[in-house]
matplotlib code that plots the C-alpha trace (Angstrom):
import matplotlib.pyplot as plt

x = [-32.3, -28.4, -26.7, -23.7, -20.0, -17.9, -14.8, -11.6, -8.0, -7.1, -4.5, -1.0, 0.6, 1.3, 4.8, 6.0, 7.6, 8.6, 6.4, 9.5, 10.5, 6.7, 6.9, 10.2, 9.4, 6.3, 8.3, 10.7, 8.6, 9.7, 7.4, 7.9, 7.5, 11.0, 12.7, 14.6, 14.4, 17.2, 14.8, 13.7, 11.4, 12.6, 10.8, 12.0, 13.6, 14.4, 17.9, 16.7, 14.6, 17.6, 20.4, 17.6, 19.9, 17.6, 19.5, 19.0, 20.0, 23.4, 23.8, 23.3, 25.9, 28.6, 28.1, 28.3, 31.4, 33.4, 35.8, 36.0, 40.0, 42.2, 44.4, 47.7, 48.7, 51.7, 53.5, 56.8, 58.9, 60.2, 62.6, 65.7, 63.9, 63.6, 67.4, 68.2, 65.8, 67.7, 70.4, 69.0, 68.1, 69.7, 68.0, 65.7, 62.4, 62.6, 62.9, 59.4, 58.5, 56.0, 58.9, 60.7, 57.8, 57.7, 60.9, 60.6, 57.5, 59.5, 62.3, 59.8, 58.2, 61.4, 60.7, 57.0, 57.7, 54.2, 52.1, 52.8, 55.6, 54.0, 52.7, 50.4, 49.6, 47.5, 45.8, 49.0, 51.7, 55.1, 57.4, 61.2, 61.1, 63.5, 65.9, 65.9, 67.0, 64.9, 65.4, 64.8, 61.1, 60.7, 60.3, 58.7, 56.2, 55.7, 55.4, 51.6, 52.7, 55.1, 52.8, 49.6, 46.3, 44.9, 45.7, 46.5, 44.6, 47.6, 48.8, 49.8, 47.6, 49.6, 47.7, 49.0, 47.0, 49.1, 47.9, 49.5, 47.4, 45.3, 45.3, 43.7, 41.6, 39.3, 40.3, 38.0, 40.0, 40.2, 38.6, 40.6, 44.0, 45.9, 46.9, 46.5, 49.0, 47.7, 50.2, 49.0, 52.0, 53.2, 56.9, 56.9, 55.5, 57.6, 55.4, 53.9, 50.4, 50.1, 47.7, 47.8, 44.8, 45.2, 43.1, 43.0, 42.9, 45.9, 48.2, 48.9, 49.0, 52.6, 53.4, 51.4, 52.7, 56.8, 56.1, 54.8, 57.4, 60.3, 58.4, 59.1, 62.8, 63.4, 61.9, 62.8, 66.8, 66.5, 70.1, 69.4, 67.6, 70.2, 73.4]
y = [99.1, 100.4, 99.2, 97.6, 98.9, 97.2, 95.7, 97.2, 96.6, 96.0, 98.0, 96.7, 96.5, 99.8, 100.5, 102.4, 105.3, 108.8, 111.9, 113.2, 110.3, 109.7, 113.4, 112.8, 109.4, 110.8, 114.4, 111.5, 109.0, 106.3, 103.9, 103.5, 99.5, 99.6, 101.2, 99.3, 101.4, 101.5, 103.0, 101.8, 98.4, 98.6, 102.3, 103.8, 107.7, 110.3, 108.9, 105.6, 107.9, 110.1, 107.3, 105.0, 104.2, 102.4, 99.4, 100.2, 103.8, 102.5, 99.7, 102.0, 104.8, 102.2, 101.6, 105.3, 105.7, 102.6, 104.0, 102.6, 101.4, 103.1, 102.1, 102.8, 100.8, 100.3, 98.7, 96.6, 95.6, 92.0, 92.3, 91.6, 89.0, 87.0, 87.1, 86.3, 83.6, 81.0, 81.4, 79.8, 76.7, 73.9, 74.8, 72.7, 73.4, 75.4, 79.2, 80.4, 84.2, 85.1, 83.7, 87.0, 88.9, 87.7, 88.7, 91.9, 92.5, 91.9, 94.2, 97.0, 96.9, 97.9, 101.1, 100.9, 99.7, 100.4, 98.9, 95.4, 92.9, 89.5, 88.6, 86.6, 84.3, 81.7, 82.3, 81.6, 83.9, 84.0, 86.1, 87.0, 87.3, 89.7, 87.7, 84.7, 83.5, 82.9, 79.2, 79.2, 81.6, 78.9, 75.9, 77.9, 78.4, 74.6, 73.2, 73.1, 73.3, 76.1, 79.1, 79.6, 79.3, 82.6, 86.1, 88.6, 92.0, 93.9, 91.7, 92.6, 89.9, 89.2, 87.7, 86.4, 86.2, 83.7, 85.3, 87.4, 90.7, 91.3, 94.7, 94.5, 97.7, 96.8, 94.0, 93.9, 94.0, 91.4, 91.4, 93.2, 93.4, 96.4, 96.1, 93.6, 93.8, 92.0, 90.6, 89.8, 88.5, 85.3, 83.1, 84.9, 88.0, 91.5, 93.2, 92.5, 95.0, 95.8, 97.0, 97.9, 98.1, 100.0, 100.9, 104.4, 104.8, 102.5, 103.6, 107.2, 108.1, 108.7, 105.4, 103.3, 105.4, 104.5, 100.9, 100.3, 102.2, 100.3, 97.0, 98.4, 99.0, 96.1, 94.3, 96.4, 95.8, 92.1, 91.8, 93.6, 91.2, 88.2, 91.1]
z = [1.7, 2.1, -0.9, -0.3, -0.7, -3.2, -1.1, -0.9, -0.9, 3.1, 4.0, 4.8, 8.2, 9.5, 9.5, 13.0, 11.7, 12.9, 11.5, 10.0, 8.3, 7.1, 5.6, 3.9, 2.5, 0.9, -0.6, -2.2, -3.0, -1.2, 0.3, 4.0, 3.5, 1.3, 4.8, 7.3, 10.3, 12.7, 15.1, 18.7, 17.9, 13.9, 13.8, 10.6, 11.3, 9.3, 9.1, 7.4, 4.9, 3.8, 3.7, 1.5, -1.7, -4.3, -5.8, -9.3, -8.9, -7.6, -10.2, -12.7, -10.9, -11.3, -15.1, -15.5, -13.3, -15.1, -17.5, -21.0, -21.6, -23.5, -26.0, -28.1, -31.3, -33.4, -36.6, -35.8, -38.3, -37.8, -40.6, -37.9, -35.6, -39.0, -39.8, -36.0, -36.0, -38.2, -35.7, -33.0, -34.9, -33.0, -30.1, -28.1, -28.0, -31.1, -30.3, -32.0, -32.8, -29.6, -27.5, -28.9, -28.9, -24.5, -24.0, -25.8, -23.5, -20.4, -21.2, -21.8, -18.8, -17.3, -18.8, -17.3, -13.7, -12.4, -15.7, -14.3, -13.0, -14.3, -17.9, -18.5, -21.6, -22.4, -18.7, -17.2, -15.1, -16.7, -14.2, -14.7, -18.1, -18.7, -16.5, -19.2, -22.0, -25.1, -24.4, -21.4, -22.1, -24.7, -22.4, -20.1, -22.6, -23.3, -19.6, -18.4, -15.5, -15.6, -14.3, -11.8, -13.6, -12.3, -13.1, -10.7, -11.0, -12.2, -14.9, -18.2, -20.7, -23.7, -26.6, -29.4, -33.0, -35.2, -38.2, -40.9, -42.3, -39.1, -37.6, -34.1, -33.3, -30.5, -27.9, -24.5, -21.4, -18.9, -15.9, -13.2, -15.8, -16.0, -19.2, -22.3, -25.3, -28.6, -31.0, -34.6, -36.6, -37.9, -38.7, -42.3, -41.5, -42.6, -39.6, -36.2, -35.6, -32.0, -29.5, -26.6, -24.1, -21.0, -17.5, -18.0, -14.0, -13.1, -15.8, -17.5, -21.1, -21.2, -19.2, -21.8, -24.6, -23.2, -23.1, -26.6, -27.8, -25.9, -26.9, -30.2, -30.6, -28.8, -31.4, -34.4, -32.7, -31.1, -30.3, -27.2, -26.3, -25.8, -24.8]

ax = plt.figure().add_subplot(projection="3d")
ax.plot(x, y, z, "-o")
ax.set_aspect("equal")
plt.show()
């Protein structure tokens, strides 16, 4: 008697294919079952074979290709802004340090026109800053309802750390912002610690580097500020 043959695996359904593309998809390694083919009857050509992008090979070309933010940091001295403070007392709602530290932001962006035109804080879009008055950025501040929710792509993101002591060092970038500035200071602090994070491809070295230094002096010199 014939002994019998152990079974074997079936073969799948042919795929039509061109001889070219069959003897490029086995030089690369790609199985012809992973092809659409743009072909006559969904025949797979040499085309399909050569234009064949593997998902994980371009997943993993975008992590490579994204480019870590940059970042610039700085000591202000709040010594004025404390002595200026006092002045504004009677005011209603209280004028508070980060509504300083807004306007300050606002008139150094002049000196960085393409870093942004709108701050945000607290997930909301303040716009026209530089255009108001401390009281006036203060009760914009305080209305819920004063700002859109959502943040634009080319924001700056202004975060403010009520803390004395704190040096921030490393602060992740929003999602689609161009900037974020990170303000660690508070009402009886001698110094504010900044940082500021940048998208390396939407804004220069030199650009960032003139904005935290005009966010600065117009702290360090606040009287510019309300002139």
């Amino acid at each position: 008697m014939t002994p019998k043959r152990a079974p074997t695996d079936q073969p799948g359904p042919r795929v039509r294919s061109t001889p070219y593309a069959r003897r490029l998809a086995r030089e690369r390694g790609i199985p012809l079952s992973a092809l659409a083919g743009t072909g006559p009857n969904g025949r797979v050509t040499g085309k399909d074979v050569t234009d064949f992008v593997p998902a994980v090979a371009t997943a993993a070309a975008a992590t490579v290709h994204a480019p870590m933010p940059a970042a610039l940091a700085a000591s202000v001295s709040l010594a004025a802004i404390r002595d200026l403070l006092p002045q504004f007392d009677d005011v209603v709602p209280a004028i508070e340090l980060v509504d300083v530290c807004l306007k300050a932001t606002a008139a150094a962006l002049r000196s960085a026109p393409d870093l942004a035109t709108v701050i945000v804080l607290d997930s909301r879009r303040l716009a026209g800053l530089d255009r108001l008055t401390l009281g006036a950025i203060a009760t914009l501040r305080q209305e819920s309802d004063s700002a859109d929710e959502v943040a634009d792509g080319g924001d700056l993101v202004v975060t403010w750390i009520d803390r004395a002591g704190i040096r921030p060092v490393a602060m992740p970038m929003p999602e689609g912002a161009a900037a974020r500035l990170v303000i660690a200071a508070s009402a009886d602090s001698d110094r504010a610690e900044c940082l500021l994070s940048y998208d390396p491809r939407r804004i220069g070295d030199s650009e960032a580097a003139d904005f935290l230094l005009a966010f600065k002096a117009a702290m360090e010199i606040p009287l510019r500020l309300i002139a």
